[in-house]
N, C-alpha and C positions, 0 to 999 in steps of 0.2 A: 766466709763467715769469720766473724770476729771471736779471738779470743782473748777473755781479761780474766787473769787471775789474781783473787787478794789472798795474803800472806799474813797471818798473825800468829808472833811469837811473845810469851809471857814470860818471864824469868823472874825469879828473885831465891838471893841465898838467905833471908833472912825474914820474910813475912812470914813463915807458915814455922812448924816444929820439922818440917823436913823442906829439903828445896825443890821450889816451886819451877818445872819446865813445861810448859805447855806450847803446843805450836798447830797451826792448824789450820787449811787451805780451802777455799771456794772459787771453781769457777761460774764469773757470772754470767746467767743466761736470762733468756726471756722467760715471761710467766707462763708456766704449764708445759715449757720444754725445754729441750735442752740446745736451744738452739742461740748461741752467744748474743749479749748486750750490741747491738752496732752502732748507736746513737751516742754523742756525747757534744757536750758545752765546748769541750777543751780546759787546760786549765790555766787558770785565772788568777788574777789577784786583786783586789780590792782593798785600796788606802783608805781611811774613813779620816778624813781632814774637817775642821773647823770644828764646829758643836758637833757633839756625841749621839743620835738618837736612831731608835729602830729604823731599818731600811728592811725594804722586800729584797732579797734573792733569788728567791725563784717564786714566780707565781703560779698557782695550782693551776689557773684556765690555760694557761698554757700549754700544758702537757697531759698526753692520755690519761685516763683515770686507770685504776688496777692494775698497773701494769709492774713489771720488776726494776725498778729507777733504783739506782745507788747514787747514795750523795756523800762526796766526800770535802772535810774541811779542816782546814788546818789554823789556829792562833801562830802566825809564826813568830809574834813577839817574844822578847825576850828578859821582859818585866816581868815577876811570878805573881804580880796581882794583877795585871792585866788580862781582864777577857771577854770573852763574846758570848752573851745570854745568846740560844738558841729557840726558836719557836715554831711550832707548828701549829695552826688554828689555834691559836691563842694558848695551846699549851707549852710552859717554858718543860723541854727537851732537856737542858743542861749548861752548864759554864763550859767551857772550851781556855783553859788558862794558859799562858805562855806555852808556847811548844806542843799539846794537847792539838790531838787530829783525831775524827770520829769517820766512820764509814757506815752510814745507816741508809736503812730502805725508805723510799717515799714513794705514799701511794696519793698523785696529782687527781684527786676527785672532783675538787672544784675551786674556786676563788679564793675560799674559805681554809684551804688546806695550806696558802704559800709558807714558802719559809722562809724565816726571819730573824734578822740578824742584830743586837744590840749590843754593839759596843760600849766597853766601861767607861774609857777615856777615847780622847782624843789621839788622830796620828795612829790610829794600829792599822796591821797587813789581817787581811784575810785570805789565805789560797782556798779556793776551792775547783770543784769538779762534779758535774752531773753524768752522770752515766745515763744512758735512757733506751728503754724497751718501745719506739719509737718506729 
């Protein structure tokens, strides 16, 4: 059995009236147990050269539906206006700006569900990594 752990720690001495430490640990497993992630893409990276426009990443027919998938992705640019609109069935998810990596859950239902990646400009990295309950 596979095991993956993610790690997030928050800090800041100056956002709140007191300082902010927060840290806080998940291992990933399958839906409904405890029984570890074993599937993955590997991880990746993706140049986006020439014109700029929405591309698929992952398609939802692809992959089981309901299941516990972790996706993780990273802007590893190093331009603070450059980023990567995010999308899931047509809803935009978030901006992903320079250095900006996200780890969210995707539930692959159907066709309808890929996720989608739109770069601002031209010439940016994307790393990313699926994790899959597979």
């Amino acid at each position: 059995m596979a095991t993956t752990t993610a790690t997030l720690t928050l800090s800041s001495t100056d956002l709140l009236s007191d300082e902010l430490s927060l840290s806080t640990t998940a291992t990933l497993t399958q839906a409904g147990n405890a029984t570890g992630l074993t599937g993955t893409t590997g991880l990746a990276r993706k140049t986006v050269t020439g014109g700029h426009a929405q591309y698929v990443l992952f398609d939802g027919s692809d992959y089981t539906a309901d299941k516990a998938h972790k996706l993780y992705l990273k802007n590893v640019s190093t331009t603070a206006a450059q980023y990567f609109l995010i999308t899931v069935n047509a809803e935009d998810v978030g901006r992903l700006y320079a250095g900006d990596w996200a780890l969210i859950p995707w539930s692959a239902h159907d066709a309808d569900n890929d996720i989608k990646i739109d770069p601002s400009a031209n010439d940016m990295t994307l790393e990313y990594m699926l994790f899959t309950d597979e």
